[in-house]
C-alpha positions as a Markdown table, in Angstrom:
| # | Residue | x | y | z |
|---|---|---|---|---|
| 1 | Unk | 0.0 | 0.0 | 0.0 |
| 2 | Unk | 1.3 | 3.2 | -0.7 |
| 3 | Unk | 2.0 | 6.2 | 1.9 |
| 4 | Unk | -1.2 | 8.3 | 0.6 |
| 5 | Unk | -3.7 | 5.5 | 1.0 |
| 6 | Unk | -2.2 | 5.1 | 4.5 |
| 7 | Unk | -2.6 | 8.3 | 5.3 |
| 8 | Unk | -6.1 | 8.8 | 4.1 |
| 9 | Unk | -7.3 | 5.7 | 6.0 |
| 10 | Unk | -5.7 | 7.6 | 9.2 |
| 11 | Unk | -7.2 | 10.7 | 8.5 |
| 12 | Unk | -11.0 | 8.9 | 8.1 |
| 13 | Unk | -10.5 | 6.9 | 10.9 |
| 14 | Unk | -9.6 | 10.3 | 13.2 |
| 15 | Unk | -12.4 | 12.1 | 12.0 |
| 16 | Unk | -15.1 | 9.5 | 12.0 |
| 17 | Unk | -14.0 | 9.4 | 16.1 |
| 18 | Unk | -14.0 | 13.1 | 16.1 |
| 19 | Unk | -17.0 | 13.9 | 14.7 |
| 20 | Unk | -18.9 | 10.9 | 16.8 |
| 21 | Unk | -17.5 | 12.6 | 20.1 |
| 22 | Unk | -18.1 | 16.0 | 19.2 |
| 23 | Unk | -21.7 | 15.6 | 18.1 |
| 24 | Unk | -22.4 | 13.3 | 21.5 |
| 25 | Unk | -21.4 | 16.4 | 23.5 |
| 26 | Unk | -23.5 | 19.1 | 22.2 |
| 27 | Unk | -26.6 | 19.7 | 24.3 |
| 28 | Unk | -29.7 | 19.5 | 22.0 |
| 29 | Unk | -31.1 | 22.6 | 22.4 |
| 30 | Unk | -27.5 | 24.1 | 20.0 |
| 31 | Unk | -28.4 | 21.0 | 17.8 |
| 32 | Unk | -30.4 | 23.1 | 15.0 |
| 33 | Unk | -27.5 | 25.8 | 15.0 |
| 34 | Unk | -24.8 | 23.6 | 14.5 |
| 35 | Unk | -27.1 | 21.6 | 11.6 |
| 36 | Unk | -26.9 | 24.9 | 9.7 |
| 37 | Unk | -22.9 | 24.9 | 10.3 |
| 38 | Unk | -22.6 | 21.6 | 9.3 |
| 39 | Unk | -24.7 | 21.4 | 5.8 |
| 40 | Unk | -21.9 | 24.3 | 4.6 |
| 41 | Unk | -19.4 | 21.7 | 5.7 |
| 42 | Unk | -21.2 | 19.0 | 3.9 |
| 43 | Unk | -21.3 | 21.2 | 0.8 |
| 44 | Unk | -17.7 | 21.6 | 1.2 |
| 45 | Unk | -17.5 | 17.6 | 1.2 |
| 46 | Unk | -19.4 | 17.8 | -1.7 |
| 47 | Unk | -16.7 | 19.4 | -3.8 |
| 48 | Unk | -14.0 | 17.0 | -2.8 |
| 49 | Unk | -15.8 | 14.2 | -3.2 |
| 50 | Unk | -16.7 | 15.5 | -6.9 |
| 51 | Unk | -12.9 | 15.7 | -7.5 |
| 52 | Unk | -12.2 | 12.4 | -6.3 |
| 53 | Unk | -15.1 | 10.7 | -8.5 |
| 54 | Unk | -14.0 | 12.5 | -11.5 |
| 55 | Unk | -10.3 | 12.6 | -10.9 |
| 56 | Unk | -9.9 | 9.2 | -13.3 |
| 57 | Unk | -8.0 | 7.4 | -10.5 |
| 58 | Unk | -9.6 | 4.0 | -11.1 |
| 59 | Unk | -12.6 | 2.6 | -10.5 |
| 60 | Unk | -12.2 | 2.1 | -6.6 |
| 61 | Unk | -12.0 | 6.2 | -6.1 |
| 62 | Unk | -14.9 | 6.5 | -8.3 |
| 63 | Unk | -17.1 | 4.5 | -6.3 |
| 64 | Unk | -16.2 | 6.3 | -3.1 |
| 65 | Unk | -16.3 | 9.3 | -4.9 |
| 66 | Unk | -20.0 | 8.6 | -5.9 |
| 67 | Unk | -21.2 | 7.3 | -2.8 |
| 68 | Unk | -19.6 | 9.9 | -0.7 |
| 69 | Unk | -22.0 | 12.4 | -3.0 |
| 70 | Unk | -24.2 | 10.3 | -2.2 |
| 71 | Unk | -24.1 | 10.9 | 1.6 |
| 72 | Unk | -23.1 | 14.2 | 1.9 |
| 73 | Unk | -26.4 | 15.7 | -0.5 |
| 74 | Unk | -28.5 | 13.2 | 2.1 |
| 75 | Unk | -26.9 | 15.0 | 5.1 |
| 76 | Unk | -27.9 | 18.4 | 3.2 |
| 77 | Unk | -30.8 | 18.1 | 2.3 |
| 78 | Unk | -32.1 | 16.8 | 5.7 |
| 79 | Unk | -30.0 | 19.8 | 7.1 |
| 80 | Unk | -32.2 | 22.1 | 5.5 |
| 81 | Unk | -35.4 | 20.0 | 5.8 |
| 82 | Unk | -35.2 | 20.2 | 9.4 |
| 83 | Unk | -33.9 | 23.5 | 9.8 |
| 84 | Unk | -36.5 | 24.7 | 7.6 |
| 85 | Unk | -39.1 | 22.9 | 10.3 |
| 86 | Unk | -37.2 | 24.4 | 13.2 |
| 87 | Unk | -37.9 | 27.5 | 12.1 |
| 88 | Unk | -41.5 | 27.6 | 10.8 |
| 89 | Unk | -42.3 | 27.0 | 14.7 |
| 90 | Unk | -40.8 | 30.1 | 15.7 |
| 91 | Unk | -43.1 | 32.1 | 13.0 |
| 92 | Unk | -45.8 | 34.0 | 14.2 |
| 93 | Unk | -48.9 | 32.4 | 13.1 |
| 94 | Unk | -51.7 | 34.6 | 11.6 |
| 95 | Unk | -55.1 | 35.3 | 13.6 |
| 96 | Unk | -58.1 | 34.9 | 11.9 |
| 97 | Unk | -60.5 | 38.0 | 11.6 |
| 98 | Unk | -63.4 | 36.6 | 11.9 |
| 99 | Unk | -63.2 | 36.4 | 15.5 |
């Protein structure tokens, strides 16, 4: 195995523990906040995992390449779904003139 694949198998493996501890920390009232922060992030994943499926380094990167897409526009778009939810509670609902 060459250095790169190493190192990229390290990386993953740091972040994946990482990003388990740091989301099993934050109280769930800062949960929507941080959803916000994190669908930029994911768009930012986006990108690179765009480069990687197109970057014609064999079959293997183009499969992780796709399915990271794959997850990343899933984390998204639930991102914004419940975001979006979030804040039509806080909206002021309209009172009806009939009363």
């Amino acid at each position: 195995m060459s250095e790169g694949i190493v190192l990229g198998i390290v990386v993953f493996t740091l972040a994946t523990f990482l990003g388990f501890e740091l989301i099993h920390r934050v109280p769930p009232t800062l949960h929507t906040p941080l959803m916000s922060g994190s669908n930029a992030i994911s768009g930012i994943t986006i990108v690179g995992a765009l480069i990687v499926a197109g970057g014609g380094h064999g079959w293997v990167s183009t499969a992780f390449g796709f399915g990271a897409v794959a997850l990343a526009m899933m984390n998204v778009v639930g991102g914004y779904t419940v975001t979006d939810r979030m804040l039509h509670m806080f909206k002021k609902k309209p009172e009806d003139k009939d009363q």
